[in-house]
C-alpha positions as CSV (number, residue, x, y, z in Angstrom):
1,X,26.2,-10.7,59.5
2,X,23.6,-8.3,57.5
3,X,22.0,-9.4,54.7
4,X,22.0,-7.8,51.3
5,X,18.9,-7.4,49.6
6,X,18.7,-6.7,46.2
7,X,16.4,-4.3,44.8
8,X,15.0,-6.0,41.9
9,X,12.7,-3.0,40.6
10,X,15.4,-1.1,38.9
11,X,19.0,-1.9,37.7
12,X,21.7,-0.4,40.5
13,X,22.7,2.1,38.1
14,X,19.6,3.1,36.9
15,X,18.8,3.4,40.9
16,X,22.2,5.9,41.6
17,X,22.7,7.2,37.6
18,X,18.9,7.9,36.5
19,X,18.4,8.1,32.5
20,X,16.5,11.1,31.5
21,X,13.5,9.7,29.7
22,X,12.8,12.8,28.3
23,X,11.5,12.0,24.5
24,X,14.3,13.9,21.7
25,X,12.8,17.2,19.9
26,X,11.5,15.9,16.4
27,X,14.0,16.3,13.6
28,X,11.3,18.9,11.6
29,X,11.1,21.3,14.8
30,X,14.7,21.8,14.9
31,X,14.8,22.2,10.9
32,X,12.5,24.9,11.4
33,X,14.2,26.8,13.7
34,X,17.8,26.7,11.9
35,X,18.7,29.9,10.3
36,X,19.7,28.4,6.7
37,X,16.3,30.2,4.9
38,X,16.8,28.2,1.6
39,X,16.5,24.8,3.7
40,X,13.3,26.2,5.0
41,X,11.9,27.2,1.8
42,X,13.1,23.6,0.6
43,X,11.5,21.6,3.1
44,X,8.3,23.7,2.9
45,X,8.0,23.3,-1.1
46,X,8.5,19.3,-0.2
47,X,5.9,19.4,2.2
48,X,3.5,21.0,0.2
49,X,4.3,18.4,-3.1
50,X,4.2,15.6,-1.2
51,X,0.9,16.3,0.3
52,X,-0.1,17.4,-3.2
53,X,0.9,13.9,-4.0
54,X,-1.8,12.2,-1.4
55,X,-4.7,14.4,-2.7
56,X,-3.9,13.3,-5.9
57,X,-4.1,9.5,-5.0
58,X,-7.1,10.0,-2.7
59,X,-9.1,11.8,-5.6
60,X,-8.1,10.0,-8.6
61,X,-6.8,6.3,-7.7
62,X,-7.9,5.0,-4.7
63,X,-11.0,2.7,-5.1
64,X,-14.2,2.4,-2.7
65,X,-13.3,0.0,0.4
66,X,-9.3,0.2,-0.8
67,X,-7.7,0.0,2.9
68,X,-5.1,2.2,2.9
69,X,-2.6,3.5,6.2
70,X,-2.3,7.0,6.9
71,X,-0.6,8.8,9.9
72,X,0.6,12.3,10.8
73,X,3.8,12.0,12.8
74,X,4.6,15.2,13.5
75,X,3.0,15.7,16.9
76,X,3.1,11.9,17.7
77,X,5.9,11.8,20.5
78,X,5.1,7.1,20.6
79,X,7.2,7.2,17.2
80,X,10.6,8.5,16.2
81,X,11.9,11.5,15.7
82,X,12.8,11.8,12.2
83,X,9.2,10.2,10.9
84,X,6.9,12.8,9.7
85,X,4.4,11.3,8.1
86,X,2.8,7.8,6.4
87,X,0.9,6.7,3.9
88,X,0.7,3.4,2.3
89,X,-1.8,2.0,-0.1
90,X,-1.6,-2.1,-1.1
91,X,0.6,-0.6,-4.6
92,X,2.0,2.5,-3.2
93,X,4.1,3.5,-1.2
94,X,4.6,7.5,0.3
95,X,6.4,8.4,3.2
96,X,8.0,12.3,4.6
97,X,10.7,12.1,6.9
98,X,13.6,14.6,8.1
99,X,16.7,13.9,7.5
100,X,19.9,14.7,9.9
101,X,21.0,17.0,7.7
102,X,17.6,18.6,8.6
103,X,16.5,18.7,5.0
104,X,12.6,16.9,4.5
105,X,12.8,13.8,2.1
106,X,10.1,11.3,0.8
107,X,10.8,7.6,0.0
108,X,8.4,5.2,-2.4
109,X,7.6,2.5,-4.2
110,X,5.1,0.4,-6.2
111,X,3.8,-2.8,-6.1
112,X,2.2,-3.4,-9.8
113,X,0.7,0.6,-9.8
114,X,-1.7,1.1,-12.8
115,X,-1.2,4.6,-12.1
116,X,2.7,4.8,-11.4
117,X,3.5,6.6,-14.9
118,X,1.1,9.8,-13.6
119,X,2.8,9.4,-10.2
120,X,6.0,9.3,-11.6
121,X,5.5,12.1,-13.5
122,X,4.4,14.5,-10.4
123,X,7.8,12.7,-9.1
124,X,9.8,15.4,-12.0
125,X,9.4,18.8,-10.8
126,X,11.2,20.8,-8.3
127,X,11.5,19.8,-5.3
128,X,10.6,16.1,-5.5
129,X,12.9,15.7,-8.4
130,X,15.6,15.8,-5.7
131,X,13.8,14.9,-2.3
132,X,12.1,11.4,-3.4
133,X,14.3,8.4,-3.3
134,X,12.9,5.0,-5.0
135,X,13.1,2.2,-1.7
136,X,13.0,-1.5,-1.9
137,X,10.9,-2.5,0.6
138,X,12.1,-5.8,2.9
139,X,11.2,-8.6,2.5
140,X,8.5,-7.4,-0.1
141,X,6.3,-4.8,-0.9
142,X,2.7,-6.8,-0.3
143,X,4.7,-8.3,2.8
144,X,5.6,-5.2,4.1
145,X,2.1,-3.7,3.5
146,X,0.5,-6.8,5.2
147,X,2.4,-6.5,8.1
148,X,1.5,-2.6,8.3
149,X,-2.0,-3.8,8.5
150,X,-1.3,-6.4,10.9
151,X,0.5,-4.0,13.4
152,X,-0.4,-1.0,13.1
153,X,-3.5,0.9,15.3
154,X,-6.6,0.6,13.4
155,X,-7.3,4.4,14.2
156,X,-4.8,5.0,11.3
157,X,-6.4,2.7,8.8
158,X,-8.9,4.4,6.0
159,X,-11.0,3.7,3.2
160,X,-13.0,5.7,1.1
């Protein structure tokens, strides 16, 4: 009688149904490239507000040897595809994304901000009146930013 082996390297239907491993097309590219020009003009006036936003930290807030995490995601293929960028500070908390309704969105918080009234104020006009959504971070802000620090690739941590 023959004997069966097994081939241990890959799953049987891996071996006969192969998975494409091909990464999806970021969330932004596509939103780019839909026809709706008002959604493009939207997402562009968020992306230039919320960047806005990070010069405005980087100039006027952040102190000297402040660690702070800051990564572009929207050439990274390693992440997922609706991130589009990061950046988190030990009391704030700043992050672009694309939606699936292929509108650009920011989320944030602050973790005892001595400078959240001026941020909250650049939070009032168009478009970040509508594309910024206040997020409880889990299990806690200075968790959450620890962790960040913990796992995250020191190439994407800063100071001044």
């Amino acid at each position: 009688m023959k004997e069966l082996k097994a081939n241990y390297d890959k799953p049987i239907i891996s071996k006969h149904y192969p998975i494409n491993e091909r990464q999806p097309t970021k969330r932004w590219v596509i939103a780019q490239a839909r026809p709706e020009k008002l959604t493009i003009m939207l997402n562009d006036c968020t992306e230039v507000a919320y960047h806005s936003v990070i010069d405005a930290v980087k100039k006027l807030y952040l102190r000297p040897n402040e660690v702070y995490y800051e990564r572009d995601l929207k050439k990274d293929k390693s992440q997922g595809s609706l991130g589009m960028h990061s950046f988190i500070t030990p009391i704030f908390y700043w992050v672009l994304y694309c939606e699936f309704t292929y509108t650009y969105a920011v989320d944030f918080a602050f973790y005892n901000c001595p400078y959240e009234a001026e941020l909250r104020k650049m939070l009032r006009p168009f478009p970040l009146d509508r594309q910024a959504k206040a997020k409880e971070l889990q299990p806690n802000f200075k968790t959450f930013y620890q962790n960040v620090l913990k796992i995250q690739d020191p190439a994407f941590l800063h100071s001044l």
